[in-house]
Phi, psi and omega in degrees: 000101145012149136283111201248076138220172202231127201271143187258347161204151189305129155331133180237145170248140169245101160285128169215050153079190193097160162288007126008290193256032195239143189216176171095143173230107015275145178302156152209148193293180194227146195303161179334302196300319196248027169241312182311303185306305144007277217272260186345337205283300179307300142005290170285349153276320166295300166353292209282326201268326195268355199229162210262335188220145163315138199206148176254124162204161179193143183294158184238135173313126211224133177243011174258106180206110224193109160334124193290339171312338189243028161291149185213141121056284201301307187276346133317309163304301200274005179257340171287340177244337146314334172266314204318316181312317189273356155285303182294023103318324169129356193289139178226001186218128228198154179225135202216105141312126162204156156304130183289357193283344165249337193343241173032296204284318173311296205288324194282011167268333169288335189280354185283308215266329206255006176292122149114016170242134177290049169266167160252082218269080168256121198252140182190166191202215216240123108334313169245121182309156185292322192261151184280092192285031177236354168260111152287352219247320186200154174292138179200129189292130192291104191295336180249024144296148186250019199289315181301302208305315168322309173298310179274352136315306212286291200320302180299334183318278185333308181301317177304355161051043193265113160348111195119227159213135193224168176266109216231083219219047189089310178216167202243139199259175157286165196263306218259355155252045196239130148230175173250143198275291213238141196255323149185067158285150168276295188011092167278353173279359168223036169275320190225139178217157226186177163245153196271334173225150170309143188223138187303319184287350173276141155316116175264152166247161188271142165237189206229156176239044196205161154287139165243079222274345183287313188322324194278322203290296180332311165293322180273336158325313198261006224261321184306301208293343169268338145315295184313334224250318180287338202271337181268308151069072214211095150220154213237110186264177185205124170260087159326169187198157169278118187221167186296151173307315180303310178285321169299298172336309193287349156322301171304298169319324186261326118357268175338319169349287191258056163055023185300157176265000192196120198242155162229102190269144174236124198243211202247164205012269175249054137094076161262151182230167170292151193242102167221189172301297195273041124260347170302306177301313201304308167279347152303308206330310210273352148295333178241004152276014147106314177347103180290102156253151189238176178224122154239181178254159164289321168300140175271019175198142185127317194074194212253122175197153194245006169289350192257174190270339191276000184203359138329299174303359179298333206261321188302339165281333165098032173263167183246153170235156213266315191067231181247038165295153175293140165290356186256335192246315179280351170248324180295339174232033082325330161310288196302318176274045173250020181220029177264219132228089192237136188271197184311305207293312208302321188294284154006277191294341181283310174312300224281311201311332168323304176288335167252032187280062194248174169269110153348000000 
C-alpha cells in the first residue's frame, strides 16, 4: 500500500558520503559523478512508486563528500549552512547521507543548531554498502544491505515531515540521543541506539511546527561570524586514566594552553576525577580563562551524577555536569555554544537550563 502523505514543500538530499556510497575491495566511496545518478536512478522510483500523490526532491549540491572519520568542525559548518541556504529558499525538509563513524556527532550538532525551526532533519547512512562490491561487471544493489531500507526511513521521516532532526538507523532515534553501539556489526538495529520518542527523563530541544522568519533572519545575520567561530573552533575532550593527581593537573594545565572554549572530561564511574590542591587550581584556571568544563562518564549507561561525595567538590570548581547526555551531545553543544558571545557564567547558565529542559 502506498503510503498517504502529503508534502507541503521539496525534499533536499544530501549526499556526503560513507559507506552508503562505497563500492570496490577495499571500499571507497565512489566519486559523485558516478554514485549520484545511482542514488538519483532509486530515489526516482521510490517516489515515484511508494507514495500515494506525487512529492518534490532533489539532490542538493553538496562538494563535501568524504569518509566521516575526516569530518571536522569546518565541514559541520558548511552543512549548517547548506540546510540553512536551502531554507531561505523554502525547502524545510531534508535527508542527509553520511558516515557512520561520526553520524551521532553531524546529526547531534545539527539538532544544537537547528533548535526553535520547523526544519525537518533525517539523517542516516549505512553498514553495508549499498551497491554489491563483489559485482564487478555492473552497479547493483547488494540484497543484503541495510543502506535501502535506511534511505527510504529516511525519506518517509522527511515527508512527514515533524520537526526536528532525527536519526533514521532501522528505527528512528531523536538525533541528540544517538551513539553508535558496534563499530562494524552490519546489524543495523543494532550499531546505534537512541531513544525512539521523548522520555520525560531526557533533555529536550524544541522545534516550531510553523515557519519562523525572526529565526531565519536572526540566523542568516549571524551566519559568516558563525562559520568562522565553528571552524576556529577549540574543544578538548581528557580520557582519564588511572593516573596521579599531579599528572592530571599538568594535563589540564597543557590543555589551557592552547586556549580552549571547552574541556571534556570523561572520568569514572558517575563522574569522579582525582582530587588534589593542584587539579582544583587547575580547574578554577579554566573558569577564569573563560574555559567551559564538563564532566561525563566513560560507562555507557547511568550518565552523571553529583550526588557522591568523590565528585561533588567538581561544581566547588565551576565543572558542570552532563547528566545522561550522549559524548555526541556534550560536543555538539559545545560546538554551538563556541559561536556565541558569552562570558563563562552565561555559558554555565546556558548548560545547566539545557539540562534541565525535560519534557513534562
Amino acid at each position: 500500500m502506498k503510503n498517504q502523505f502529503v508534502m507541503k514543500n521539496k525534499i533536499g538530499i544530501i549526499y556526503a558520503g560513507g559507506t552508503f556510497g562505497s563500492y570496490g575491495k577495499p571500499l571507497q566511496s565512489l566519486e559523485p559523478k558516478v554514485f549520484l545518478p545511482i542514488l538519483t536512478e532509486i530515489l526516482h522510483r521510490h517516489f515515484q512508486e511508494d507514495y500515494l500523490y506525487p512529492l518534490g526532491w532533489q539532490i542538493l549540491s553538496n562538494d563535501v563528500v568524504k569518509d566521516s572519520s575526516q569530518l571536522s568542525p569546518a565541514d559541520f559548518a558548511h552543512f549548517y549552512q547548506l540546510i540553512l541556504t536551502a531554507r531561505q529558499a523554502g525547502c524545510r525538509q531534508f535527508v542527509l547521507l553520511t558516515g557512520t563513524d561520526t553520524l551521532s556527532y553531524l546529526s547531534a550538532f545539527l539538532a544544537e543548531a537547528f533548535v526553535g525551526s520547523d526544519l525537518c532533519i533525517a539523517v542516516t547512512g549505512a553498514m553495508q554498502p549499498l551497491l554489491d562490491a563483489n559485482n564487478i561487471e555492473k552497479f547493483v544493489i547488494d540484497p543484503e544491505t541495510d543502506a535501502s531500507l535506511n534511505l527510504f526511513c529516511a525519506c518517509q521521516t522527511a515527508v512527514e515531515g515533524n520537526s526536528g532532526v532525527w536519526v533514521c538507523f532501522d528505527s528512528i532515534h531523536m538525533a541528540h540521543t544517538v551513539s553508535k553501539l558496534y563499530s562494524h556489526d552490519f546489524t543495523a538495529e543494532r550499531a546505534f541506539a537512541g531513544y525512539l520518542q521523548p522520555d520525560p527523563d531526557y533533555p529536550q530541544s524544541h522545534y516550531l511546527e510553523k515557519t519562523n522568519k525572526q529565526w531565519i533572519k536572526a540566523h542568516e545575520k549571524n551566519l559568516q561570524t558563525t562559520l568562522q567561530r565553528l571552524k576556529n573552533a577549540n574543544i578538548i575532550p581528557l580520557y582519564l586514566m588511572p593516573i596521579s593527581a599531579e599528572q592530571l593537573a599538568y594535563q589540564v594545565l597543557s590543555a589551557l594552553a592552547s586556549k580552549p572554549s571547552a574541556l571534556i572530561f570523561l572520568g569514572f564511574g558517575a563522574g569522579n576525577l582525582p582530587k588534589s590542591e593542584a587539579v582544583e587550581q587547575a580547574l578554577k584556571q579554566a573558569y577564569q580563562q573563560n574555559c567551559l568544563v564538563i564532566i561525563t562518564t566513560q560507562c555507557p549507561f547511568g550518565g552523571v551524577s553529583d550526588s557522591y561525595q568523590a565528585g561533588a567538590w567538581l561544581a566547588d570548581c565551576g565543572v558542570m555536569t552532563s547528566g545522561i547526555l550522549t559524548l555526541s551531545t556534550i560536543y555538539a553543544r559545545l560546538l554551538w555554544l563556541s559561536t556565541k558571545d558569552a562570558d563563562i557564567q552565561s555559558r554555565q547558565n546556558f548548560w545547566q537550563n539545557c539540562l534541565e529542559n525535560t519534557v513534562e
